[in-house]
C-alpha positions as CSV (number, residue, x, y, z in Angstrom):
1,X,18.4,-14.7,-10.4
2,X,15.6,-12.8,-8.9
3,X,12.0,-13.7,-8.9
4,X,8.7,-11.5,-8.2
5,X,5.8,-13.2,-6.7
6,X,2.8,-11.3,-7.3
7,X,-1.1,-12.1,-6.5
8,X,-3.8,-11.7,-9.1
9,X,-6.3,-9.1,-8.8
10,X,-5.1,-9.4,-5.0
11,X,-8.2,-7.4,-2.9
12,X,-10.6,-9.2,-5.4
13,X,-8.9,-12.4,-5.2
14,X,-9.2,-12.2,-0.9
15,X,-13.1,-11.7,-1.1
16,X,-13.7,-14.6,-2.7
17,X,-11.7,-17.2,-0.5
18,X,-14.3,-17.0,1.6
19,X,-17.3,-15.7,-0.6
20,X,-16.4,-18.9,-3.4
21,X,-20.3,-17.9,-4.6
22,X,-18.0,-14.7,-6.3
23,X,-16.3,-16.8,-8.2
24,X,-15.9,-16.1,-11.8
25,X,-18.3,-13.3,-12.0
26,X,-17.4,-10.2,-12.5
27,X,-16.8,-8.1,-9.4
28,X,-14.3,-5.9,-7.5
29,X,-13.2,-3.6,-4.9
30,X,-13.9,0.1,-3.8
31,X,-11.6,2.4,-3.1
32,X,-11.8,4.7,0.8
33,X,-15.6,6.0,1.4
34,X,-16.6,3.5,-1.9
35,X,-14.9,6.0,-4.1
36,X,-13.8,3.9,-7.1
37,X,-12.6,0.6,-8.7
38,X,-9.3,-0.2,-6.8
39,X,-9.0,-4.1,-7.8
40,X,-11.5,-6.0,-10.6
41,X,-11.6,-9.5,-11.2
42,X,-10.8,-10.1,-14.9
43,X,-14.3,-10.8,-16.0
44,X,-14.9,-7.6,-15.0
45,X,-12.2,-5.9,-16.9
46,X,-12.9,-8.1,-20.0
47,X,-16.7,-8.9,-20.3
48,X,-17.9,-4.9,-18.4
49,X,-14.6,-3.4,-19.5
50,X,-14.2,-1.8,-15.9
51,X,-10.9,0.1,-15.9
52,X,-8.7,1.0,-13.0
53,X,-10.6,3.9,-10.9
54,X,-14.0,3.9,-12.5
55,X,-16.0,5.8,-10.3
56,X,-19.1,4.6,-8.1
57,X,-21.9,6.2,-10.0
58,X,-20.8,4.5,-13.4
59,X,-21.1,1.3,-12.1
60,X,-24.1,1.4,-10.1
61,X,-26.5,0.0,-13.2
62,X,-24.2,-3.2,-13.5
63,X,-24.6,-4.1,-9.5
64,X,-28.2,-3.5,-9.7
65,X,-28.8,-5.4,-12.6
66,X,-27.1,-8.5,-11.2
67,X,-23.6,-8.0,-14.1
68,X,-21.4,-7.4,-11.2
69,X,-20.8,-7.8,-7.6
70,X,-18.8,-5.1,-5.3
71,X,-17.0,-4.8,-2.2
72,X,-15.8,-2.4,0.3
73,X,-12.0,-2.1,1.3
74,X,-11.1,-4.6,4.0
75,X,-7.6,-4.2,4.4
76,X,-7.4,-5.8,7.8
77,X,-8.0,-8.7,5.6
78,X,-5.8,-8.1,2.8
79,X,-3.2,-7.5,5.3
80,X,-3.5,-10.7,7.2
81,X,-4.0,-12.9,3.9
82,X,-0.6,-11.1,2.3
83,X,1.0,-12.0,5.6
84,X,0.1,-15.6,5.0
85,X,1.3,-15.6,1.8
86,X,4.6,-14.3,2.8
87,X,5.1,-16.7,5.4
88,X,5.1,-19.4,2.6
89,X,6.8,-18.2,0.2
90,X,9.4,-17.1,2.7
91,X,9.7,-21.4,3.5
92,X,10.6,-21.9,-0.1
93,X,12.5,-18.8,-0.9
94,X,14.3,-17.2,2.7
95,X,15.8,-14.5,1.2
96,X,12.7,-11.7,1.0
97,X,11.7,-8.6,0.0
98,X,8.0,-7.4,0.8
99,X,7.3,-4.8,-2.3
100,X,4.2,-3.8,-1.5
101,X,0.6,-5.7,0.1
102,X,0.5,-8.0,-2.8
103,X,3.8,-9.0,-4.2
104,X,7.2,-9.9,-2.9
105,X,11.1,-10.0,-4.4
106,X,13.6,-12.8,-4.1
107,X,16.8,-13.4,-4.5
108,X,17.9,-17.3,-5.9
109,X,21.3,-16.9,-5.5
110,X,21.4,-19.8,-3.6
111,X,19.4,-21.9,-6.2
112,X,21.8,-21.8,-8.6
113,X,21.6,-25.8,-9.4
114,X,17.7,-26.3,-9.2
115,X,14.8,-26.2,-11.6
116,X,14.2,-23.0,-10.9
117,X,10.6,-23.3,-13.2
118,X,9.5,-26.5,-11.3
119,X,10.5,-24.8,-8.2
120,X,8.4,-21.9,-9.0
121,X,5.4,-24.0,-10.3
122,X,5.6,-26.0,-6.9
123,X,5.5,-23.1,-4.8
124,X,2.5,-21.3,-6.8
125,X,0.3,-24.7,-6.3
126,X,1.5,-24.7,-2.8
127,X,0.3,-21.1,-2.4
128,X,-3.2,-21.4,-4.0
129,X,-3.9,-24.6,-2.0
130,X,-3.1,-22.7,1.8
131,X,-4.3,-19.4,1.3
132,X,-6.9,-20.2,-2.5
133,X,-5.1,-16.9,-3.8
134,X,-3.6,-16.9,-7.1
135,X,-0.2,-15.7,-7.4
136,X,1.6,-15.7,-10.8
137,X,6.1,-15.7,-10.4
138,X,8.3,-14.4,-12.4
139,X,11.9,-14.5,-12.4
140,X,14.8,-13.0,-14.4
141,X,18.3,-12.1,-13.7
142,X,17.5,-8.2,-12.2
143,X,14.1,-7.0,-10.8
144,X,13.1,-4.5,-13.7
145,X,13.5,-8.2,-15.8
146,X,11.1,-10.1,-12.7
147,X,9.2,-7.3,-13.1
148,X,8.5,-7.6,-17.1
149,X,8.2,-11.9,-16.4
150,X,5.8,-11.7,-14.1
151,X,3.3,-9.7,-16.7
152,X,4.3,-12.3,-19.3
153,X,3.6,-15.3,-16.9
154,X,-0.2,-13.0,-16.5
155,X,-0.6,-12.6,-20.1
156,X,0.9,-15.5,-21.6
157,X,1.4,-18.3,-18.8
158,X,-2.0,-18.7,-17.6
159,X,-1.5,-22.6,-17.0
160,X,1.6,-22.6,-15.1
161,X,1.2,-18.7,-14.3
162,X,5.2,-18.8,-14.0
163,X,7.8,-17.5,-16.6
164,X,11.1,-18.1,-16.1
165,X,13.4,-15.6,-18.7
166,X,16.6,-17.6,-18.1
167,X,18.4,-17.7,-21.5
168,X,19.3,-14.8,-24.1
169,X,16.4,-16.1,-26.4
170,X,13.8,-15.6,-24.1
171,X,14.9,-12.4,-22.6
172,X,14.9,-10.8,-25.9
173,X,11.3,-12.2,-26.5
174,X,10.3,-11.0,-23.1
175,X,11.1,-7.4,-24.1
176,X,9.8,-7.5,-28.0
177,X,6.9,-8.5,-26.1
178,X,6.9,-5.5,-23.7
179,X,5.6,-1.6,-24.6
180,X,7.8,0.8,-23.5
181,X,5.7,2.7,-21.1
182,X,5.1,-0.9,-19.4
183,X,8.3,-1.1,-18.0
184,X,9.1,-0.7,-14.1
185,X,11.0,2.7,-13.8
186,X,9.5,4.2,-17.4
187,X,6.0,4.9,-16.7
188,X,3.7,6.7,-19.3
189,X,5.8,10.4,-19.1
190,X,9.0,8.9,-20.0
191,X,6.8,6.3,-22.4
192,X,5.3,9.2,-24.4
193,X,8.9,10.7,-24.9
194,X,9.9,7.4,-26.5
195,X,7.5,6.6,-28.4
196,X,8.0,9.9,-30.2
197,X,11.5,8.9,-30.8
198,X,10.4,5.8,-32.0
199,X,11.2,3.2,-29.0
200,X,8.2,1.1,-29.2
201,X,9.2,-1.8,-27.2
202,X,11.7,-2.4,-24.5
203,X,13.9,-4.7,-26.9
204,X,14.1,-1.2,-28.4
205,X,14.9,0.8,-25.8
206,X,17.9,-1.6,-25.0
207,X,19.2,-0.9,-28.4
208,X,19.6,2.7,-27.4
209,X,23.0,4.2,-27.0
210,X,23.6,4.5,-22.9
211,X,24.4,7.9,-23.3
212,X,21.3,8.8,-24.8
213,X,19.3,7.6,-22.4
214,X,21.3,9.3,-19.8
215,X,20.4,12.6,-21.2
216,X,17.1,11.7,-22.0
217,X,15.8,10.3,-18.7
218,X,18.7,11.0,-15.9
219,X,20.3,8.4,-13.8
220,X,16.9,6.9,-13.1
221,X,16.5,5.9,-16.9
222,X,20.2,4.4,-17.2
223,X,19.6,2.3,-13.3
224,X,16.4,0.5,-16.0
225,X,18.3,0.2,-18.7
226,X,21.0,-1.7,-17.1
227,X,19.0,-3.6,-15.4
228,X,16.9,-4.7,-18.8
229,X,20.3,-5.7,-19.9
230,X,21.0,-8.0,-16.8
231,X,22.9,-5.9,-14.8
232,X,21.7,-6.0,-11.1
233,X,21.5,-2.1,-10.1
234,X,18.7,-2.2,-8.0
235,X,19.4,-3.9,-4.8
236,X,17.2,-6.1,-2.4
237,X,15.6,-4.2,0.3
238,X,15.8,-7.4,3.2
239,X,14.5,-4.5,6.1
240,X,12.7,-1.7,5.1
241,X,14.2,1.8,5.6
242,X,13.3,3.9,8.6
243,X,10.4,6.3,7.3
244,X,11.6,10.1,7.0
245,X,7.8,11.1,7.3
246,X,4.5,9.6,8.5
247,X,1.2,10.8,7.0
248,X,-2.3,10.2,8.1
249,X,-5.5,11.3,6.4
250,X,-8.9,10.1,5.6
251,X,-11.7,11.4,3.6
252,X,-14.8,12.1,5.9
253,X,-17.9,9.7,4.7
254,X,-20.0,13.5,4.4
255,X,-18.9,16.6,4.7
256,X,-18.4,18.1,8.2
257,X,-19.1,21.5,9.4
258,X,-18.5,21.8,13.2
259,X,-14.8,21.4,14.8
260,X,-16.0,19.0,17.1
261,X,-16.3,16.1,15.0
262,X,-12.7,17.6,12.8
263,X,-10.8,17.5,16.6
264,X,-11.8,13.7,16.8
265,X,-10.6,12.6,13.2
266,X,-7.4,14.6,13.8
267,X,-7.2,12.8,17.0
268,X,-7.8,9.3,15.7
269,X,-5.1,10.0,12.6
270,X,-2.3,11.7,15.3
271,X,-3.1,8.2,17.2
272,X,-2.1,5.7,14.3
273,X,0.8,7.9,13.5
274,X,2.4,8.0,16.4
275,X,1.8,4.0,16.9
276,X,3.6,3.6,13.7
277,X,6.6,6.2,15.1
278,X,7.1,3.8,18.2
279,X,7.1,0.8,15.9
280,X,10.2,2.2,14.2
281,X,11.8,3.4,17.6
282,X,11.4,7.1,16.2
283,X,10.4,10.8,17.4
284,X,9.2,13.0,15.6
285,X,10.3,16.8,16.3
286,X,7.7,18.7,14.7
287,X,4.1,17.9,12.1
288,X,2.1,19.6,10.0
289,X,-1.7,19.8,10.5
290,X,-4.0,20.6,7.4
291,X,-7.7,20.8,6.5
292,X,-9.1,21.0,3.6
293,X,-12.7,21.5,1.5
294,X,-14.1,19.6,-1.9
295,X,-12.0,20.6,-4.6
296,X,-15.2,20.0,-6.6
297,X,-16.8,22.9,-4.8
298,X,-17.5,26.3,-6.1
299,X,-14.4,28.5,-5.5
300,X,-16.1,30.9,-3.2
301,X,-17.0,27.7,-0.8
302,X,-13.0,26.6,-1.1
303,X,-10.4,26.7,1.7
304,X,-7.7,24.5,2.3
305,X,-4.8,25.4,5.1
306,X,-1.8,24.1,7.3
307,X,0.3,24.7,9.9
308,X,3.5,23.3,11.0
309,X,4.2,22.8,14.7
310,X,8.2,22.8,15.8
311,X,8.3,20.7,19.2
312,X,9.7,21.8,22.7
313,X,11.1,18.2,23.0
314,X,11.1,15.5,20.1
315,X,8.3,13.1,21.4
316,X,6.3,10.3,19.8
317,X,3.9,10.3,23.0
318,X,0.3,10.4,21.6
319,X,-1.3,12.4,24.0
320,X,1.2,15.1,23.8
321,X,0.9,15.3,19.8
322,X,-2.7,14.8,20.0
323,X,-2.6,18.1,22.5
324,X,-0.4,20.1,20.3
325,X,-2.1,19.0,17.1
326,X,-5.8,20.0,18.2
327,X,-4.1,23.3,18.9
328,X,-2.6,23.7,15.4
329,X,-6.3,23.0,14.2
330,X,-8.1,25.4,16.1
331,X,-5.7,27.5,14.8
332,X,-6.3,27.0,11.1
333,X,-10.3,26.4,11.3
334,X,-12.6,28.9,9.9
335,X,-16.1,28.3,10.4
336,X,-18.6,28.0,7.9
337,X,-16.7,25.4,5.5
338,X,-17.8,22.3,4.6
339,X,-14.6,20.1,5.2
340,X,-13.6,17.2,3.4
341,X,-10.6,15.7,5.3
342,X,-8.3,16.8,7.9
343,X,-5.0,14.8,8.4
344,X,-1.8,15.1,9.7
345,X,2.0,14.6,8.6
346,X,4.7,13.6,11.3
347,X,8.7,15.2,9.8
348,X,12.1,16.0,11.2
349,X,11.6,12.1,12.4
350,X,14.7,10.6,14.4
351,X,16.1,7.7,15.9
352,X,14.5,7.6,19.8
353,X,18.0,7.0,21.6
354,X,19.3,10.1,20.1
355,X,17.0,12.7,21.8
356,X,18.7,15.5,23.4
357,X,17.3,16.6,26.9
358,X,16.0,20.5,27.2
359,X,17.4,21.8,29.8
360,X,14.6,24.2,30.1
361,X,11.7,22.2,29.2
362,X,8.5,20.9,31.4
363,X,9.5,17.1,30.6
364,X,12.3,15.5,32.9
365,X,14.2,12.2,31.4
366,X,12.8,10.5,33.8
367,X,9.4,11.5,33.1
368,X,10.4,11.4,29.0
369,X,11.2,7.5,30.3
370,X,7.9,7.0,32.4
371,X,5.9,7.9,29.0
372,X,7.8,5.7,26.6
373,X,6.8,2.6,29.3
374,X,3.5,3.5,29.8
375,X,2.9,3.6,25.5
376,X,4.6,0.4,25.1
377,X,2.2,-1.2,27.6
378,X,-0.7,0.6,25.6
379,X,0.8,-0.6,22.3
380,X,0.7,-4.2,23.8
381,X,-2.4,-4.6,25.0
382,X,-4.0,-2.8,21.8
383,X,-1.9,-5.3,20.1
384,X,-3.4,-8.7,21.7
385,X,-7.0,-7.4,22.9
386,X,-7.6,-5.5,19.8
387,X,-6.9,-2.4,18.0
388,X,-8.5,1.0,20.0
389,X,-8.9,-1.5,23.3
390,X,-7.7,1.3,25.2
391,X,-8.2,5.3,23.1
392,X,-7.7,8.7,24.1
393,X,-10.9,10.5,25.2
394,X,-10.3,12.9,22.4
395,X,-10.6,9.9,19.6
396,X,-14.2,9.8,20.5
397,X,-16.5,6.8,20.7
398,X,-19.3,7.0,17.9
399,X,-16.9,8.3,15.0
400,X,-20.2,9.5,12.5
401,X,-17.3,10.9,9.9
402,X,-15.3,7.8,9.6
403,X,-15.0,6.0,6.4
404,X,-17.7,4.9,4.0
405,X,-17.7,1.1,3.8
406,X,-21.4,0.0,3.3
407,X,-20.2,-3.1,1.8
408,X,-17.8,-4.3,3.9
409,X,-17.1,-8.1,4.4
410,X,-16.2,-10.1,7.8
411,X,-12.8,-10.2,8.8
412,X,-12.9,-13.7,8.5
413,X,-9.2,-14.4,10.0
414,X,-8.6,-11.8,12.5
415,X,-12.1,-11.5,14.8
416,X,-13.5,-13.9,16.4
417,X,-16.6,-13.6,15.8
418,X,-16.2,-13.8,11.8
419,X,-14.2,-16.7,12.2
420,X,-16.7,-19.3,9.9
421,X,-18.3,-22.1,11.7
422,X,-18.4,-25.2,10.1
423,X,-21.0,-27.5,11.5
424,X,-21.4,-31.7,10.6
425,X,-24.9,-32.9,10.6
């Protein structure tokens, strides 16, 4: 059996651990520069109706009128409070898959003789009372059936907030109970299709001959609907796969005008990339710097381009890809736009060990060795003192074009100084 633990209304669901006066009132979380609805608590889906990505502007008369509450993006929080979570239910259930931020697979092979329901139930109390984040699990026999369990235990389980779809009863209840377009690996293109063929439900779909859904949705379709039918064809993912690429990008909180400012964002983005390159023991061989206006804009004001840079020597030194990426942007910036967002896109990635020596080139082995020391000590001590403790000059210091987050709460479990004091009197 497999089982999916999943938070509620995760980002929401963080804020108010430590914020307990946002309790049960309707509130959520913005998306980068306060963009949009990212995560709503559910009175704010069911008394405000607030759907998924509502804009600011729309919901601007609800905060000032006192209906709802709103935060910015705090993902150094989310991160560390998901990492909690983990941790536990890694204790119960060893054998781990981290999905995404807010939900895990696992596999209960080993659990063949428990009370796999109680077990579940325990471990859901046991998470709200060390974290105060409420988690719903679901389990069935592959994880496209988890998957469908875990919205049932939401819907359906609010009590016990587990569902268990163990026998052939309930897993045929599961799915009446389950649109089509709901299911993992469908999604509302392949839904649409469906439907007009008259598959309403996924107890429907699994009624379909195999063949016909191999023509109708590729090997994709047939990998869901084997797995609705309890065949495992999805397999656990215990370490994640090397990445083949690494993007970075951020939308500017205004729009910027002057290179200046554009050289420092590229430079801050080319840092965190390259960070996450050495964290995977990868170089990268050569990137692809853009820039880009407003979409919005009128077409005349428009200009989006990009450049790809092929390196002398596969590196994943960040001063040398900051250097050759603030050359690829000078390149490709005109003057006179109003940009949006500049970012950058690391390819041709590769293991580090693997890098072949130019026999030509400006950068000895020795020196190539001298680097990789000297960014692993950099890594370190950014890693204990803090992130940017020690920066390139060319990240800049005040960063004016950063990221809107003008409601941004403390991180209450990673700084210090946010840490809340509790005093006796």
């Amino acid at each position: 059996m497999m089982a999916l633990i999943d938070s509620n209304n995760f980002y929401v669901s963080a804020e108010r651990v430590f914020q307990p006066e946002l309790r049960d009132k309707a509130g959520c979380v913005l998306s980068n520069n306060d963009g949009c609805a990212i995560s709503r608590s559910n009175e704010a889906k069911e008394q405000l109706g607030i759907r998924m990505g509502t804009p600011f502007f729309m919901m601007r008369e609800q905060h000032t009128s006192g209906k709802l509450w709103w935060r910015s993006s705090n993902y150094t929080l989310y991160q560390d409070m998901m990492r909690r979570i983990t941790q536990i239910v890694r204790d119960t259930f060893p054998d781990q898959e981290i999905y995404s931020i807010d939900e895990c697979f696992c596999d209960l092979a080993t659990f063949k003789h428990h009370d796999l329901e109680q077990v579940a139930i325990d471990l859901r109390r046991k998470i709200l009372q060390y974290t105060g984040v409420p988690v719903c699990i679901g389990i069935g026999a592959t994880k496209t059936l988890a998957k469908i369990a875990n919205k049932l235990a939401k819907k359906q389980h609010k009590t016990t907030g587990v569902y268990y779809m163990g026998t052939a009863a309930q897993i045929e209840q599961g799915l009446k109970d389950t649109e089509v377009d709901d299911v993992w690996g469908i999604g509302p293109r392949y839904g649409i299709k469906l439907i007009k063929a008259g598959v309403y439900t996924a107890y429907d779909f699994v009624n379909l001959p195999e063949d016909y859904v191999l023509k109708l949705m590729t090997i994709q379709g047939r990998r869901t609907y084997r797995e609705l039918k309890g065949l495992r064809c999805i397999p656990m993912e215990f370490e994640r796969p090397l990445k083949e690429g690494i993007s970075t990008a951020r939308s500017f909180n205004c729009m910027i005008t002057e290179r200046a400012p554009l050289e420092e964002a590229l430079a801050c983005y080319v840092a965190n990339a390259s960070q996450k390159l050495r964290a995977q023991k990868s170089v990268c061989a050569r990137f692809m710097v853009y820039a880009q206006t407003s979409q919005f804009v009128v077409e005349k004001d428009r200009y989006t381009n990009d450049i790809v840079v092929k390196l002398s020597q596969p590196t994943s030194d960040t001063g040398t890809l900051i250097t050759e990426a603030l050359k690829a942007l000078r390149r490709i910036y005109v003057k006179g736009y109003r940009y949006q967002k500049v970012g950058v896109e690391l390819r041709d990635l590769r293991p580090q060990s693997q890098v072949q020596s130019d026999l030509f080139g400006k950068v000895t082995v020795e020196k190539q060795d001298k680097l990789q020391l000297a960014m692993a000590a950099v890594d370190h001590i950014n890693k204990v003192q803090g992130r940017n403790t020690i920066v390139h000059g060319a990240m800049g210091f005040e960063k004016k074009w950063s990221m809107r987050q003008e409601f941004l709460s403390r991180r209450y479990t990673t700084r210090i100084e946010d840490v809340i004091v509790v005093k006796a009197i």
